[in-house]
C-alpha positions in Angstrom: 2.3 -4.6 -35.8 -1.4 -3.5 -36.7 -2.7 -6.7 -35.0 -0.8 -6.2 -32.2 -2.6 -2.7 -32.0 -5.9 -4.2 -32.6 -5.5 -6.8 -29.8 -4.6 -4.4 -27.0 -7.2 -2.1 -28.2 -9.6 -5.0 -28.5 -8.3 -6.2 -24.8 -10.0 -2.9 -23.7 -12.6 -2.9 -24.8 -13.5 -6.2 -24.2 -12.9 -5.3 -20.6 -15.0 -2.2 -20.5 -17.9 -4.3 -22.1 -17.5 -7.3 -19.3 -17.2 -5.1 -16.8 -20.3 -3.1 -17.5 -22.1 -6.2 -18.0 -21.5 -8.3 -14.9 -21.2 -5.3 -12.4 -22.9 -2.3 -13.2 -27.0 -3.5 -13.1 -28.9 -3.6 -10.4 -32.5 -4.6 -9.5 -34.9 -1.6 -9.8 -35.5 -2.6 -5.5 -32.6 -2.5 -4.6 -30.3 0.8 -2.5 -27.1 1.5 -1.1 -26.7 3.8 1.6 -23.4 5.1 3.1 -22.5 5.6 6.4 -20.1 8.5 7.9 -17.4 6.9 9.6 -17.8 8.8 12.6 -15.3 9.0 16.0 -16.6 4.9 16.2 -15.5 3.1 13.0 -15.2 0.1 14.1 -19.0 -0.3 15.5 -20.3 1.2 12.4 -18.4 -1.4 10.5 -19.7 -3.7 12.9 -23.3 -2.8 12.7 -23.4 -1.7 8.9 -25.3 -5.3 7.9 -28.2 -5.3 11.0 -28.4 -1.6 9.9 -29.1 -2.8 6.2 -31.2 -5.5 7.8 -34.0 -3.3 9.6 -33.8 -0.9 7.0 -34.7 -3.6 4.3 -37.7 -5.1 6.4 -39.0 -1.8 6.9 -38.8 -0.7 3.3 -39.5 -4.1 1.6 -36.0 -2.7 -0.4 -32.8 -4.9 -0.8 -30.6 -2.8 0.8 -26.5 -2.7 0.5 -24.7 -0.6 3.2 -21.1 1.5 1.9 -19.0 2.5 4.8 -16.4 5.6 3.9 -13.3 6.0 5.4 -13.8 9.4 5.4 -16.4 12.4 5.3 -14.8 13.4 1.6 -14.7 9.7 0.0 -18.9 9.8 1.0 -19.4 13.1 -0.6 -17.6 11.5 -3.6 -19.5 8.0 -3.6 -22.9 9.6 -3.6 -21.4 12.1 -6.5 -20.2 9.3 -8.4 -23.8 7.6 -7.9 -22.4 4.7 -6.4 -24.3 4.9 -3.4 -27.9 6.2 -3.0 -28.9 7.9 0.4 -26.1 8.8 2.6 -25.8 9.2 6.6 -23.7 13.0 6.6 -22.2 15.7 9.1 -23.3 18.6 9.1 -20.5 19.8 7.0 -20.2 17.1 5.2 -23.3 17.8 3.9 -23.1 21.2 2.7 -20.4 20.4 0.7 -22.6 17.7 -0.7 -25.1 19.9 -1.3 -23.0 21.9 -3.4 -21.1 19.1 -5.4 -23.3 16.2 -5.4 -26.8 18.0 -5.9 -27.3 16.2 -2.2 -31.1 17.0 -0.6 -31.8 16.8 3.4 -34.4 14.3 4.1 -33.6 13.7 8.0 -31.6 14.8 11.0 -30.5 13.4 14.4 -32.2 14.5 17.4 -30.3 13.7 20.6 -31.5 13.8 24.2 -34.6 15.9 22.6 -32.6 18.1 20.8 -32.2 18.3 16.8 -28.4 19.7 17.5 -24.9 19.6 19.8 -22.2 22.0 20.4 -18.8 22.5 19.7 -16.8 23.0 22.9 -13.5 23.8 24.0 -11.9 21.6 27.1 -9.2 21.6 29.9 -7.7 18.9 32.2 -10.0 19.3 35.2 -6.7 19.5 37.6 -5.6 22.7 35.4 -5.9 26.2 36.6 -7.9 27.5 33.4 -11.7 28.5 34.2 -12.0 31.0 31.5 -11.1 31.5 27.3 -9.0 34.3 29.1 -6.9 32.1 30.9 -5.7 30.4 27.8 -4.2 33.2 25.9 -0.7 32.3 25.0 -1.3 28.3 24.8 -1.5 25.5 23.0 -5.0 24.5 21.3 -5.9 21.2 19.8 -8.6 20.8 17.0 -9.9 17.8 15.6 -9.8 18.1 12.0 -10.2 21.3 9.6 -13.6 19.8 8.3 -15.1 18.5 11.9 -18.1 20.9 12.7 -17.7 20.8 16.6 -14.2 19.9 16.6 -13.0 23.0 14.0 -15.5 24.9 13.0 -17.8 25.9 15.2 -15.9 26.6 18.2 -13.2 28.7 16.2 -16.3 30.6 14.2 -17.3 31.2 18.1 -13.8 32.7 19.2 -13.9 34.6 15.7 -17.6 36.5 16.1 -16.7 36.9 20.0 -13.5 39.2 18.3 -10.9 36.5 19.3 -8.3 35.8 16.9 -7.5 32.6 17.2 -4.0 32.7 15.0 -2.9 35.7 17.3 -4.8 34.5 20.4 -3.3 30.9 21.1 0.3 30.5 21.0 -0.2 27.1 18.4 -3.1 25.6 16.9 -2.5 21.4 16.0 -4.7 18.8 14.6 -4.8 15.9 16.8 -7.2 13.6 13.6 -9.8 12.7 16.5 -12.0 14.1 19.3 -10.6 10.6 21.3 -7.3 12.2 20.1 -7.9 15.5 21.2 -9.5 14.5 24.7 -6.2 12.2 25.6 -3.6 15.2 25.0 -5.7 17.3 27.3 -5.7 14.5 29.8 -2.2 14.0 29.3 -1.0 17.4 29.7 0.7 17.2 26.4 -2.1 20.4 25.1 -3.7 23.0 27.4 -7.1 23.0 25.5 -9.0 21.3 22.9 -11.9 21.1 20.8 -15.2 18.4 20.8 -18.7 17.7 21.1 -21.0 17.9 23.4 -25.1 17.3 24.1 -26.1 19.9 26.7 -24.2 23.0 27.9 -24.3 21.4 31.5 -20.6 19.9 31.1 -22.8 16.1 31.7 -23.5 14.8 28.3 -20.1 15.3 26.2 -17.0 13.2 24.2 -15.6 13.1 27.4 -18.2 11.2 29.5 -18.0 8.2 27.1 -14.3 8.4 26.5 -12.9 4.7 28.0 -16.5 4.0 28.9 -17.1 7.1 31.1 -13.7 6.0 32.8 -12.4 9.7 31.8 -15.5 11.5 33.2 -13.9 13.7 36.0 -11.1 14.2 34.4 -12.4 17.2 31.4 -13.5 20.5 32.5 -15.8 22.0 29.4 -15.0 25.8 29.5 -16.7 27.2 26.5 -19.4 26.6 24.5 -20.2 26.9 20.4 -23.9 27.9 19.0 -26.1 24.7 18.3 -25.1 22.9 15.2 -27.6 20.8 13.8 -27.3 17.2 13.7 -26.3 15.0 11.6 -28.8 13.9 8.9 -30.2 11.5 6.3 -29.8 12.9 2.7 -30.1 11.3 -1.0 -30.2 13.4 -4.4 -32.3 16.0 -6.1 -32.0 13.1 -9.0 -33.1 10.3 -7.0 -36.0 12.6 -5.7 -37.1 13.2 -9.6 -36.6 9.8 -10.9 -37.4 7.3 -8.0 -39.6 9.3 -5.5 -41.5 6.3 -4.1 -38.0 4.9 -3.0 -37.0 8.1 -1.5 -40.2 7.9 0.2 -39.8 4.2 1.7 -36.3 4.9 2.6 -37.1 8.0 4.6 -39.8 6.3 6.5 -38.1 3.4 7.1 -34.6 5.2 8.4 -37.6 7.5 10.4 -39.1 4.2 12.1 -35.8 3.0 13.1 -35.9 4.1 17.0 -39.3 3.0 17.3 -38.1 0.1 18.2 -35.7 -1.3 21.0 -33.5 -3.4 18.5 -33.2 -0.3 16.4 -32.8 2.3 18.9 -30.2 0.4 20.5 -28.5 0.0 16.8 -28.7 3.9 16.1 -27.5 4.9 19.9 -24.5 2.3 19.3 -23.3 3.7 15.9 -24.1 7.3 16.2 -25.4 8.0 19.7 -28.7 9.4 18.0 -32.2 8.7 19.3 -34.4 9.6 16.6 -34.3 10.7 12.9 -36.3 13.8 12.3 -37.7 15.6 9.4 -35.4 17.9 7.9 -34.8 21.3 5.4 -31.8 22.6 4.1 -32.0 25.6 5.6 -31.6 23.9 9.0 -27.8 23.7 7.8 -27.7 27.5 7.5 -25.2 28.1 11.0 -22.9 25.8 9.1 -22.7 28.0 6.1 -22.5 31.1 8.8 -19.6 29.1 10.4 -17.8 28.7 7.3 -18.0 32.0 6.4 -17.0 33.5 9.0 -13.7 31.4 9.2 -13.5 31.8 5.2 -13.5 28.3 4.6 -14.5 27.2 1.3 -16.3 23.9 2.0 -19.0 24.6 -1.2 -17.2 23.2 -3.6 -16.7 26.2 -5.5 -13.7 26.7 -7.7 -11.5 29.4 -8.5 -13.9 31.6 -6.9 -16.0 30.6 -10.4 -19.0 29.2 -8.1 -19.3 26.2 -10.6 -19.5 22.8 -9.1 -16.7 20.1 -10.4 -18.5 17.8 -12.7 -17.0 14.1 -11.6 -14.0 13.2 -14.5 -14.4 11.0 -17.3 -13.5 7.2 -17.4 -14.1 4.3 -15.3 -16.8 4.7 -13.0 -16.7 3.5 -9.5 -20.4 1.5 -9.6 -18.7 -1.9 -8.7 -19.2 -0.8 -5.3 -22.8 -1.3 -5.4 -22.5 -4.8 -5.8 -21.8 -7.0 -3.2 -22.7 -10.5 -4.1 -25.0 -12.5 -6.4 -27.8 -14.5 -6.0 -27.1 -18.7 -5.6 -25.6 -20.1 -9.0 -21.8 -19.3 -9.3 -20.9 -21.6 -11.8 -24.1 -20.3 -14.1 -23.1 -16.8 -13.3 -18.9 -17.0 -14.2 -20.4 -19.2 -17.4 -22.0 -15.6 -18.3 -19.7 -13.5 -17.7 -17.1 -15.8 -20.0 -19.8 -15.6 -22.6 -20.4 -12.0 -22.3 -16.7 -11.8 -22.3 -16.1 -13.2 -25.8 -19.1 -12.4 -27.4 -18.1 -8.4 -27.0 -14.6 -9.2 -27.7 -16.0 -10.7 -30.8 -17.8 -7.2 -31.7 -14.9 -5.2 -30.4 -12.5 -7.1 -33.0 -15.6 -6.2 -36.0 -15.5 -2.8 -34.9 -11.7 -2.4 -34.9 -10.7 -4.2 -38.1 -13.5 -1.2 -39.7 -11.5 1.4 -38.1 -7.7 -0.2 -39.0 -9.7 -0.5 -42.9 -10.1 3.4 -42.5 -7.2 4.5 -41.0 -4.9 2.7 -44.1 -7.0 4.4 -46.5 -5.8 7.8 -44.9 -1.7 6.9 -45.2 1.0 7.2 -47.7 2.1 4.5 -49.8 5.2 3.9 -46.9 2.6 3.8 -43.6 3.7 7.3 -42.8 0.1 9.9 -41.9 -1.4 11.8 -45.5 -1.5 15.2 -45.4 -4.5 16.5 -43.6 -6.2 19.9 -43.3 -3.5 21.4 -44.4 -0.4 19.3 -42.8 1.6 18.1 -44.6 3.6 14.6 -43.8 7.2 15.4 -42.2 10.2 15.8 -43.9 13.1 13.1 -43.6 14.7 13.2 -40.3 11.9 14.9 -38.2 9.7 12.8 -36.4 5.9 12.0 -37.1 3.4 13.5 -34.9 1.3 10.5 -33.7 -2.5 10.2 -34.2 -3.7 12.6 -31.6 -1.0 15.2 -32.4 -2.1 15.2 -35.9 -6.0 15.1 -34.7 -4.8 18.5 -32.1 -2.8 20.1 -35.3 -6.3 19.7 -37.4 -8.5 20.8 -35.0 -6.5 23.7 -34.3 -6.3 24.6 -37.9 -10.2 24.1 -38.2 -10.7 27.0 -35.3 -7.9 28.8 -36.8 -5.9 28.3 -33.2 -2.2 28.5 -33.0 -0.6 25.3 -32.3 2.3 24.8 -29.1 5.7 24.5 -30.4 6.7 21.1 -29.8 7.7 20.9 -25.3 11.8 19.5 -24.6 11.1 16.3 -22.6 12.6 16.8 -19.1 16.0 15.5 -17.8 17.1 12.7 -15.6 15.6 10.1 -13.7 11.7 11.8 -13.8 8.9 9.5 -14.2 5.9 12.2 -15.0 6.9 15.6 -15.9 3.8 17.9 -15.9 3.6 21.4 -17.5 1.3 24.2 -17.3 -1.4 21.3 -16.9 -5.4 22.9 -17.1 -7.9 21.1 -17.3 -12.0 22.3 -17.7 -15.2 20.8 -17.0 -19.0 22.1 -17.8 -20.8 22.9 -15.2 -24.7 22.1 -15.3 -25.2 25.5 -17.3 -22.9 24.4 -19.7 -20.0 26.9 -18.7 -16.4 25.8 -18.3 -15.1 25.2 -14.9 -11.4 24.7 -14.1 -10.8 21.5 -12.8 -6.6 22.3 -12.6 -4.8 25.1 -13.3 -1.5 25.7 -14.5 0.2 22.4 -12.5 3.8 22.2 -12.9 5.3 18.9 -11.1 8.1 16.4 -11.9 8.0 12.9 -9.6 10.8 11.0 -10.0 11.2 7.5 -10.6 10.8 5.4 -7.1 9.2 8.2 -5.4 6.2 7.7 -2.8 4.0 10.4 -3.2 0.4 11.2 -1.6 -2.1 13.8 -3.1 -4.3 15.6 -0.3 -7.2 18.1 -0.1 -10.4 18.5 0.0 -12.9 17.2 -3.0 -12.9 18.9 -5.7 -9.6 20.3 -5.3 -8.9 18.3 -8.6 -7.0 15.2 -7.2 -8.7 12.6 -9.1 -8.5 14.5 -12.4 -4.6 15.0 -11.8 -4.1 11.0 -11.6 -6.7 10.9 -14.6 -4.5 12.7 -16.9 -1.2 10.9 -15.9 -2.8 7.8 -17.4 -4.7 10.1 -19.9 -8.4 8.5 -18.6 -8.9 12.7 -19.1 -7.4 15.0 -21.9 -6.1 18.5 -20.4 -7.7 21.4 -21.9 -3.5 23.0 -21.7 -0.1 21.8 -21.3 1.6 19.1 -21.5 2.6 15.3 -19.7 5.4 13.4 -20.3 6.0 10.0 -18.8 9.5 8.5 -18.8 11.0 11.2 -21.2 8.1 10.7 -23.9 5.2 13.4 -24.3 1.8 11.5 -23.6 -0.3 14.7 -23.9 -2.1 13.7 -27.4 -1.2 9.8 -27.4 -4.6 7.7 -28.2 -4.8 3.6 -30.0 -2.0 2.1 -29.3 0.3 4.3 -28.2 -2.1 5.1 -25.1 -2.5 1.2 -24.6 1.2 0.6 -24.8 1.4 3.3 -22.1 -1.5 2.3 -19.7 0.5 -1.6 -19.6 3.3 0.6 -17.8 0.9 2.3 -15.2 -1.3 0.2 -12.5 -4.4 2.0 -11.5 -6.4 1.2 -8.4 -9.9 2.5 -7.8 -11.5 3.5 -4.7 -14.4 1.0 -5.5 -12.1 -1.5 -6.6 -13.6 -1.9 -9.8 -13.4 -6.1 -10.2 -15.6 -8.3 -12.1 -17.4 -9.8 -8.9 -18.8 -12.6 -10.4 -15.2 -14.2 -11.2 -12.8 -15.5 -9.2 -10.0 -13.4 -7.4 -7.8 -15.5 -9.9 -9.4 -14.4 -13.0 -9.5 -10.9 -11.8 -6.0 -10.7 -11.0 -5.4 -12.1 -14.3 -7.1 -9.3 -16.1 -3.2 -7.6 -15.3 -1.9 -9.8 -17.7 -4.1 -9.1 -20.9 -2.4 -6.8 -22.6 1.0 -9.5 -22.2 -1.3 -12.5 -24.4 -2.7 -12.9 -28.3 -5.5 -11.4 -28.6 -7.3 -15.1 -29.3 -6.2 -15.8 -26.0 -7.8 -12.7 -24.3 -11.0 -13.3 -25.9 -11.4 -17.0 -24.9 -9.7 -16.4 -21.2 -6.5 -18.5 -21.9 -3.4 -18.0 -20.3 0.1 -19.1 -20.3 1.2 -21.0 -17.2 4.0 -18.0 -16.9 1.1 -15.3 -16.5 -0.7 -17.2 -14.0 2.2 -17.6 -12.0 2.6 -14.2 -12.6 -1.2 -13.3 -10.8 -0.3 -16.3 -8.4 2.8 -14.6 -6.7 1.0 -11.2 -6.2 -2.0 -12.8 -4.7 -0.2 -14.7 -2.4 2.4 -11.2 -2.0 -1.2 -9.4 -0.8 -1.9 -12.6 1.5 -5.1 -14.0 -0.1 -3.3 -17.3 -1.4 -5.9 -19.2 0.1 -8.6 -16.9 -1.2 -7.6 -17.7 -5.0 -10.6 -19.4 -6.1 -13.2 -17.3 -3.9 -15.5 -15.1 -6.1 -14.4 -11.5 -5.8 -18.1 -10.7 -4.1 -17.4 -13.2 -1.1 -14.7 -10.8 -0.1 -14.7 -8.1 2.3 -14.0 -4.7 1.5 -9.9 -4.7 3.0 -9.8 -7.7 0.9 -11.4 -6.9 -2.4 -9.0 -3.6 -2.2 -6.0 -5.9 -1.9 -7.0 -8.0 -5.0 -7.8 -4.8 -6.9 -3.3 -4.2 -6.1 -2.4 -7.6 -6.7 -4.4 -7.3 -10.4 -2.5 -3.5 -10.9 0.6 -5.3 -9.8 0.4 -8.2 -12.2 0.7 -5.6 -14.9 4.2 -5.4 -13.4 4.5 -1.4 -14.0 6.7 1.0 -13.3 4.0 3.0 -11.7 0.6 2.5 -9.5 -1.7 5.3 -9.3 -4.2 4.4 -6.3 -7.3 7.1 -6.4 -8.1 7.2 -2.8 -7.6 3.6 -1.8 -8.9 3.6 1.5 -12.0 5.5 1.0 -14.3 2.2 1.5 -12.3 0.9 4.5 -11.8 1.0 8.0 -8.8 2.8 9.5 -6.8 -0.6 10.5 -7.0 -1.5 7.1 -6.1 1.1 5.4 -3.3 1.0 7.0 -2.7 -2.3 5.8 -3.5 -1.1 2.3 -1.0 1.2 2.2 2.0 -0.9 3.8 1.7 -2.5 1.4 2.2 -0.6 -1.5 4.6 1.6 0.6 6.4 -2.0 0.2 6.4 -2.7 -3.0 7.4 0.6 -3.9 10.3 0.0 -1.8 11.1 -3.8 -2.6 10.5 -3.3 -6.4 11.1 0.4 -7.2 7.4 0.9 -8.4 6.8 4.6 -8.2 3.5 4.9 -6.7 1.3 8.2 -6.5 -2.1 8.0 -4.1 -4.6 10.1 -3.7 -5.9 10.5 0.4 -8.1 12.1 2.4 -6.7 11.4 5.8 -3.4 14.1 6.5 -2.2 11.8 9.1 -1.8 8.8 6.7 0.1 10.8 4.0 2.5 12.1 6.8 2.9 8.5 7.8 3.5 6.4 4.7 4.5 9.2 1.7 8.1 10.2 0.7 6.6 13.4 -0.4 3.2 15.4 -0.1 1.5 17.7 -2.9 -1.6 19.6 -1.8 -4.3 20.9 -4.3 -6.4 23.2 -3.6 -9.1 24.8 -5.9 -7.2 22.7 -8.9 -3.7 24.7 -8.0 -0.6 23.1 -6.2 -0.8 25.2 -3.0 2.5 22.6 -1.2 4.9 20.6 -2.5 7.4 18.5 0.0 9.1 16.2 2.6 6.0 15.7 5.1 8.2 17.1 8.2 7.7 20.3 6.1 4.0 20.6 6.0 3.4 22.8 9.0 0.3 23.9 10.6 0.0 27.0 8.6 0.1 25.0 5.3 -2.6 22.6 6.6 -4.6 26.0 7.0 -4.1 26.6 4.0 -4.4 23.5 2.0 -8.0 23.6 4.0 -9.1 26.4 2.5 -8.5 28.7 6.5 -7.1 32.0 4.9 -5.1 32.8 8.0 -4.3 36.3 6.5 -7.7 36.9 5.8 -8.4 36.3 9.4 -5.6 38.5 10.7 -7.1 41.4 8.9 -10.6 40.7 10.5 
């Protein structure tokens, strides 16, 4: 039984090690920059690499280009250090700021101007000339977080003394200022919110909607303050520790429009037609904006004004890489050697720690006493390791301990109660990551996670798979507490739950094969695991669930020849081979385009309903969690602020969820 422990243990760790080793470095030259998705995802996808291109040759850099799916999976990737120098909104970057320790180096100037507007639009045929003339009817705003779409234009209404909650007879979210603009068109809304260049009505969403088809058809009726432009922006760390590449980045992203291949590029992707130099307080009408609306886009928690530290465990630096140099056979002979050769320490350093923990048993197996507690009496059950570690700390502080928790009833997969979680800050206080989370998801169940970052969805998938130990409360998975499990009791439970990464997290020197395999470790000897064999059953196994996420003919193919849509689907068909009972996907689609993560998540909607596996996802898009998920929870500021069916999230929830205090606003 102890070997058994040892080899799962060892499995881990002799994963950690390989992964570390094949994925994590990179040359001291090299960058990654992200890009906003912007209203045009498909032609930054498009032009990401001749973006990386002109970059590189003016830089002399190797540079890597990360495309988000959304504003909040950016903030979260230049958090998380997986990317470098990001391309923000104005928003977007505040909360960055605030969160990331992001620093301003650049901003877009378009047609002369280092800002746009917000405006708010009617169907040219319509009768509405005036805000006046739309009291009573139906608005339509992009998204809570777009700055000319949201924001600004409401903060206008709001310092002008219009309510909008009492002034307009509904407020929707259409997900897009293409969105937004067709509904107008269409009569299905009387107004809506967008962007525009100049305050002449020329230069606006709507002139290069369809290729300027829609051109006559918008009538701009009111106009936002200017809100600065977009910008370039890297971190306060990166500006310590590598200021010379801060310096050639900035120059080179600054030189981009000098030239007709890279003004054409920029104009294409963003519609921008020169990078500027730029300070944070330019970004100080955004701030104004927010609070005038009472939106919490800072990152602050609880009202605490502490910054969420990112959660412990498995970091998302895969990302960064995206291919090798020529020599694939040299480089999958290295990783097998790193492989082994760490497995090799791992088993030293667990056959010491199996040594020390028999020294500290009974004579039958069962835990000594310890600080004071004592070994249970017949017919009571032991605490395991981590209990008996929590029962000795607490008696070392002089802290009362819980009385043991009832499991919960019935078909629940996760039962969570009065779950709190803390985190330092970067003054060393503690921060509240979640507080006081009660939830039960039953077995089968589809569920998405949504709100903003930092409202503490990462850290609630984190402690269902205990990557992070709750400061309070407790978890239970299938009927058994999890709260304090640790060895092999944790490893035993982590074979029963599939976790996918936003980065994707795959050795990308291997083949898809070989990373899909790494499901099926913790099934073979640990002699097996540490030289890479596997049983013809566990390769069939990895087999079937590549060719289930259609990349049969991509089973040889190193994992760094692979897009990004497909790299995401080998990342599921490795979580899958596990064959759990549950997959928790942490913001899936944050590194692809809309269309696929669409694809992403049919398929997991389909295996959750072809083979029962209960599957939990964290997202950023609202639209996508109405679309694919059984159920939505919302966090806010690490509380559950909904719980439900989607058809029940209204618009008032949204508000809420987005941090809009509606009453707040009524009383203003």
């Amino acid at each position: 039984m102890q070997m058994k422990r040892t080899a799962l243990s060892l499995v881990m760790i002799a994963l950690a090690f390989t992964a570390s080793t094949c994925t994590t470095e990179r040359p001291a030259d090299e960058v990654v920059i992200g890009l906003n998705p912007s209203e045009r995802s498909e032609n930054v996808q498009k032009n990401a690499d001749v973006l990386a291109r002109l970059i590189s040759e003016r830089s002399g850099l190797k540079v890597k280009i990360f495309v988000a799916q959304d504003y909040s999976g950016l903030v979260e990737a230049l958090r998380g250090q997986t990317i470098d120098f990001a391309f923000f909104a104005p928003v977007s970057y505040v909360f960055a700021e605030r969160i990331a320790g992001a620093r301003v180096l650049l901003k877009a100037e378009r047609k002369g101007k280092p800002y746009y507007y917000g405006c708010i639009v009617v169907n040219a045929d319509s009768s509405y000339r005036t805000l006046a003339d739309l009291k009573g009817r139906n608005i339509a705003w992009v998204d809570p977080t777009s700055a000319s779409g949201h924001i600004f234009p409401k903060a206008a209404l709001v310092e002008a003394g219009i309510d909008p909650e009492k002034f307009f007879a509904k407020q929707t979210f259409a997900g897009g200022h293409d969105a937004v603009l067709l509904s107008v068109i269409n009569g299905t809304i009387s107004a809506g919110a967008t962007y525009a260049n100049d305050t002449a009505g020329e230069d606006g969403s709507w002139t290069q909607l369809g290729k300027g088809a829609f051109k006559g058809r918008i009538r701009p009726i009111f106009y936002s303050p200017p809100i600065p432009g977009d910008n370039l922006a890297t971190t306060q760390h990166l500006i310590d520790t590598r200021p010379e590449i801060v310096r050639k980045i900035r120059d080179a992203v600054a030189g981009l429009t000098d030239n007709p291949a890279g003004k054409q590029l920029m104009q294409q992707m963003y519609h921008v037609d020169a990078m500027i130099p730029a300070a944070s307080a330019d970004y100080d009408p955004v701030r104004r904006a927010a609070d005038l609306l009472k939106l919490d886009i800072t990152g602050k928690i609880g009202g605490s004004g502490g910054a969420a530290v990112p959660a412990a465990g498995p970091t998302s630096g895969t990302a960064q890489e995206s291919g090798q140099e020529p020599g694939e056979a040299r480089n999958e002979l290295i990783s097998t050697v790193a492989f082994i050769a760490f497995a090799i320490l791992g088993a030293a350093f667990l056959v010491f720690q199996t040594i020390r923990e028999r020294r500290t048993r009974g004579p039958h197996g069962t835990a000594a006493p310890f600080n004071g507690i004592a070994a249970p009496s017949a017919g009571v059950a032991a605490p395991s390791a981590g209990q008996a570690a929590a029962h000795a700390m607490a008696g070392m502080q002089n802290v009362t301990v819980r009385e043991p928790v009832p499991p919960p009833a019935g078909n629940v997969q996760f039962s969570v109660r009065n779950l709190s979680v803390l985190y330092p800050d970067k003054e060393g206080r503690s921060v509240r990551a979640l507080t006081d989370v009660d939830l039960e998801i039953a077995a089968g169940e589809f569920v998405a996670v949504i709100g903003l970052s930092g409202a503490g969805k990462s850290t609630l998938l984190r402690c269902l798979n205990r990557m992070n130990q709750p400061a309070a409360g407790a978890i239970f998975f299938e009927g058994r507490e999890i709260t304090y499990a640790q060895g092999s009791e944790l490893a035993a439970i982590r074979r029963r739950i599939g976790f996918v990464f936003q980065q994707f997290n795959l050795v990308k020197n291997v083949s898809v094969m070989k990373n899909v395999l790494g499901g099926r470790l913790a099934h073979i000897s640990w002699l097996d695991s540490m030289l890479g064999r596997f049983p013809k059953k566990d390769r069939d196994i990895a087999l079937r669930y590549i060719r289930e996420v259609g990349l049969a003919e991509k089973a040889q193919s190193r994992a760094a020849n692979l897009s990004g849509g497909q790299q995401q689907r080998v990342a599921i068909a490795r979580a899958l081979a596990q064959q759990p009972s549950v997959i928790l996907a942490d913001e899936p689609m944050a590194s692809l385009d809309p269309k696929l993560a669409e694809i992403v998540l049919g398929m997991l909607r389909r295996f959750n309903r072809e083979e029962g596996i209960t599957v939990i996802v964290n997202l950023h898009v609202l639209e996508l969690a109405r679309n694919y998920a059984d159920r939505i929870i919302a966090l806010r500021a690490g509380e559950v602020v909904f719980d439900g069916p989607p058809a029940e999230l209204s618009e008032e929830a949204v508000e809420r969820i987005y941090h809009t205090d509606a009453e707040e606003l009524r009383a203003g």
